[in-house]
N, C-alpha and C positions, 0 to 999 in steps of 0.2 A: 504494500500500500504506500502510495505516493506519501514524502513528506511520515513517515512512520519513524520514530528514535527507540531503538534496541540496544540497551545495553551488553554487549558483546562478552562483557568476564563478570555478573552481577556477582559469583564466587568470591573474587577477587574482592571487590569492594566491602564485605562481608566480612572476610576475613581482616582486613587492613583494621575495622574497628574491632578488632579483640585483643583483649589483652593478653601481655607478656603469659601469663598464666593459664590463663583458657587456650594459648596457643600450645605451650607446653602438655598442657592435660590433651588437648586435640593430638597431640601426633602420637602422646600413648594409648588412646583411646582408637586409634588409626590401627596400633598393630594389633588391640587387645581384638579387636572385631576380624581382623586379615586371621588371627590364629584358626587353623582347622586343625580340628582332634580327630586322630583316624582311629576307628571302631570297627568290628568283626563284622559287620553289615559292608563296609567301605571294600572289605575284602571280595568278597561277595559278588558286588557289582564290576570290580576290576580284574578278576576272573573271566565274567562275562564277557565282560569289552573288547578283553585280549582274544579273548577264542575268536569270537567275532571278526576281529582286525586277522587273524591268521587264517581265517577259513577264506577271506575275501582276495589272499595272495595264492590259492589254491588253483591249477589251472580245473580247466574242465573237462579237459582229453589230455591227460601227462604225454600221448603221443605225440600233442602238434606242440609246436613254440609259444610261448608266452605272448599274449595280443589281447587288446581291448576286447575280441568277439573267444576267446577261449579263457573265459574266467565263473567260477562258482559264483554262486547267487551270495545276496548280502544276508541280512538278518536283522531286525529287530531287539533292540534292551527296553524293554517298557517298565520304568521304576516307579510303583504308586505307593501313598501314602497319605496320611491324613494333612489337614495344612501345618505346617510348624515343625513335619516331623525331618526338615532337614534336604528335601530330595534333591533342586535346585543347585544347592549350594555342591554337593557333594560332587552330583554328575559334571559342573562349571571345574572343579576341581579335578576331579577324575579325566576329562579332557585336556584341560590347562596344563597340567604336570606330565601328562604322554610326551615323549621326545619326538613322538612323530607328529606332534600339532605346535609346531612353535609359535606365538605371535595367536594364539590361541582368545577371540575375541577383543583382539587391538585392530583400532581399523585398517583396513589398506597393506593389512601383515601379509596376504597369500598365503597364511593357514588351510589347510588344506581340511579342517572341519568347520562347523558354520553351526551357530547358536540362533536360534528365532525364540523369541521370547513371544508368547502369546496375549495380546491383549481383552479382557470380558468383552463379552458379545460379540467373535468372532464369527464372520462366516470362513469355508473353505474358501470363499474367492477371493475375499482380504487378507487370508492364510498366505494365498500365492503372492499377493501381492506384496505381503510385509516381507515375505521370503525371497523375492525377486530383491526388495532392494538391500535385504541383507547379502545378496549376491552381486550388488555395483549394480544392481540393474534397475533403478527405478520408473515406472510405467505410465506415462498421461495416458486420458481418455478411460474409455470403459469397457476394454476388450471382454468376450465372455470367459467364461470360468475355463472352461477346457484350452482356450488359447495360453490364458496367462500360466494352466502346470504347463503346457508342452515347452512354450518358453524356461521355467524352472528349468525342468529336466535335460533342455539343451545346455542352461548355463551352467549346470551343473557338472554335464560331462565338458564342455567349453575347460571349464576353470581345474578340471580336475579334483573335484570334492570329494573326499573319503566318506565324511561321517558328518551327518544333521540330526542337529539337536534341537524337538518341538518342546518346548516347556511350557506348563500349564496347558496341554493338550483339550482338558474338560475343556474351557473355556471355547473350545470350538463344539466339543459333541453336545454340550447341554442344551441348546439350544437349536441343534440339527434336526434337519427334516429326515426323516426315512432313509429316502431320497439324497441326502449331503454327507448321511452317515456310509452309504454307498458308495461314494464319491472319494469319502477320505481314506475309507478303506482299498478301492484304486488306487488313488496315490502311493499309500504307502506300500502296496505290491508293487507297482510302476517304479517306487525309487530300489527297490530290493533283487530286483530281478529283472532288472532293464540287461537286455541282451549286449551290449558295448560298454554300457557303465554303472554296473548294480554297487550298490552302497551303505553303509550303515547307518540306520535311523537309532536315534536317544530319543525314547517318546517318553516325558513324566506328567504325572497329573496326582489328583485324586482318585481311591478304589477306582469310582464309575468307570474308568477308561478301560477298565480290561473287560468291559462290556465292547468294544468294539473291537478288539482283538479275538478275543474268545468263541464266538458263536460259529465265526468261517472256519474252516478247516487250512485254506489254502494261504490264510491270512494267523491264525493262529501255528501253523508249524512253525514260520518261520519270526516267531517272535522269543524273546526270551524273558518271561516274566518274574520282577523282583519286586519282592513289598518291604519297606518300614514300615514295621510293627511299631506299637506304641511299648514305651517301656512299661514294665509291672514292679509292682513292689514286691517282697524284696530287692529281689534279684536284679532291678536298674541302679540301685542305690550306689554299686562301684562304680560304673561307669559314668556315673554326675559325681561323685567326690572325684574320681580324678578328672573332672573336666572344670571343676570349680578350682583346687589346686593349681592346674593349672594355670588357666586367667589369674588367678591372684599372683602368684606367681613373677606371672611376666606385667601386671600393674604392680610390682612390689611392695604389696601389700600380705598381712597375715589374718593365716586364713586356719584358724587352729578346732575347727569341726568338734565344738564340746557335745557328744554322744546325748547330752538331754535334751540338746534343740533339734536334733531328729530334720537338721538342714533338709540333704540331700530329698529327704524324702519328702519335705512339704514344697519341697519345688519341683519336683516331679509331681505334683497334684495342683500346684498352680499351675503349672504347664500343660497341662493336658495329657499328661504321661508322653507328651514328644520331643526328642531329644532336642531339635531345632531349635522350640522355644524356650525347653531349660537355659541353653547358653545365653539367648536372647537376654532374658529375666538376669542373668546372672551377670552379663555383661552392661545392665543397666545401675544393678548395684552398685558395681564396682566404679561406674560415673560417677555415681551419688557420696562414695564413701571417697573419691579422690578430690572432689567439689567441695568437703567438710572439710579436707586435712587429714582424715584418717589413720593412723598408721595400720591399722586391720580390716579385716571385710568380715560383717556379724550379720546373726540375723535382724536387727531394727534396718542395713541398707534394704535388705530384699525386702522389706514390711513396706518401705517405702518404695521401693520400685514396684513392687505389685501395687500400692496404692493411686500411684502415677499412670500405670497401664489399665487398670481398671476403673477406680475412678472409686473405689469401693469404701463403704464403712469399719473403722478397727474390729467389728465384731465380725465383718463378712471376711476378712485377712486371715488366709491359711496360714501364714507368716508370723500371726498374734495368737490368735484363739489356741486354748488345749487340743481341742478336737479337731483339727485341723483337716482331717480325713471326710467331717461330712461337711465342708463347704462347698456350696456349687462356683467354681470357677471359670462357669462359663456367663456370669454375671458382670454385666456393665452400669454401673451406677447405680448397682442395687437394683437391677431388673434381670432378672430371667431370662436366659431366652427359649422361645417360647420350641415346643419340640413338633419340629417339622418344617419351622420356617425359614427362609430363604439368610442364608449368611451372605450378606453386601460386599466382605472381604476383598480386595480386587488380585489377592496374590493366587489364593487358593480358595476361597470361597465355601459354601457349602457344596449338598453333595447329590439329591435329586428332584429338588423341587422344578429345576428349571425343564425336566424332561418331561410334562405335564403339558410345558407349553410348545411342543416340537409341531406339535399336529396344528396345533392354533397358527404358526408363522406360515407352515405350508400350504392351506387355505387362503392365504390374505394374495 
């Protein structure tokens, strides 16, 4: 727009007004959050990956010579799990650190995997399109849906792609027709067993999505399905003491778990039992108690960092209360929510309300 003023670094400007102090707490606060903790689940998926990536240098007749048209079909990693429970971060990391993806989500790197991050209320043809300019290839006008994959699929063998990564996948099928649900299911056989250049798809979401893998046969062989479980008590309480030592740890802070505040375990129950937002929660404390001066991390920071995220009363605080086990913490400001209604969330969301309305879009 003509005459329009953009401030081009508003970061920048931002930063300039903080102080000595908040600048210092910022760049530890920078690595407390970059720390990723690898877990017996991380293994899991990195198993997966590899076989994946090795069956994809496989030819298809050891007889003839190595060529785009004499290579094994690709495969599918479909990683589901509730929101929070971490899946995002892990597969971003799991790709990033491969030595065969350098420059792995830096722009203009010629990484040879590709991240599409999906936005709420996707269709599949806005799928193509956000994936087309994740590929340098951005699109005017309003070609139909099957032009803008075949585009995809060219640029993808163009540029020499290994491996694509759909994240938040729901965010497309919840609100698919039949019909779209069809469509995406094409696709992701078209990118896996495209005759010149089949490839590995990273598909994560919520449970629902292995509702569209699962029911086809020729669509479910070649996927390979992994779930984040939600932690349970006992038995997650190690796995969050060493994730809390840690972050304290590296904010140099003490972090001395006295056995009758039963930490570990009232943050796995503010958290939803998922490890994603334990860290979350724990890495907001740790804000709070380096904003004080602190020289420790206790439970009154997480009291107040659950009070901050939630918005909640001392008596609704797992963090406070004795009984800490029967709060509902999926309460915001002291409301409920309500069971079966739609999660607004835009990361992860809820998990089937919006498949109600599939049939309503396709009518209109």
């Amino acid at each position: 727009m003509a005459g329009e003023v953009i401030d081009n670094d508003p970061l920048a400007r931002i930063r300039a007004l903080q102080s000595p102090e908040t600048r210092t707490r910022q760049d530890l606060m920078e690595r407390i959050k970059a720390r990723f903790l690898h877990m017996d689940r991380d293994d899991q998926i990195e198993m997966v990956f590899q076989d994946l990536l090795d069956d994809l240098t496989l030819r298809a007749d050891p007889k003839l010579p190595e060529s785009e048209g004499n290579r094994r079909e690709g495969g599918a990693l479909v990683l589901v799990g509730e929101s929070g429970a971490g899946k995002s971060l892990s597969l971003k990391r799991l790709v990033g650190r491969h030595p065969a993806f350098p420059g792995y989500m830096v722009p203009r790197s010629g990484c040879a995997a590709v991240y599409v991050r999906i936005p709420s209320f996707c269709t599949p043809k806005a799928l193509g399109r956000i994936t087309l300019r994740q590929l340098g290839l951005p699109i005017k006008g309003n070609p139909p849906s099957h032009i803008i994959w075949e585009m995809v699929y060219e640029r993808i063998e163009k540029l020499k792609k290994v491996a694509l990564h759909f994240d938040e996948m729901h965010n497309v099928t919840r609100y698919a027709t039949d019909d779209e649900i069809d469509d995406i299911r094409n696709m992701i056989k078209t990118l896996v067993v495209s005759p010149t250049w089949p490839i590995i798809l990273l598909i994560s979401g919520l449970p629902e999505i292995v509702d569209l893998t699962q029911p086809i046969t020729e669509i479910r062989r070649r996927c390979r399905p992994v779930e984040f479980r939600p932690l349970i008590l006992p038995d997650g309480v190690s796995e969050i003491e060493t994730a809390i030592e840690d972050l304290a740890k590296t904010a140099n802070l003490i972090w001395n778990n006295p056995i009758h505040d039963a930490l570990p375990a009232r943050l796995i129950h503010a958290a939803l039992y998922q490890i994603g937002t334990s860290i979350e929660v724990t890495q907001d404390a740790i804000r709070i108690a380096l904003k004080a001066g602190s020289e420790g991390l206790t439970r009154e920071h997480f009291a107040e960092a659950y009070t901050v995220r939630s918005g909640c009363l001392p008596s609704e605080n797992p963090f406070v209360v004795p009984n800490w086990a029967e709060v509902d913490c999926t309460a915001v400001l002291g409301r409920r929510k309500v069971e079966g209604a739609e999660d607004d969330d835009h990361d992860e969301g809820s998990t089937r309300t919006g498949r109600s309305r599939k049939k309503q879009r396709g009518r209109r």
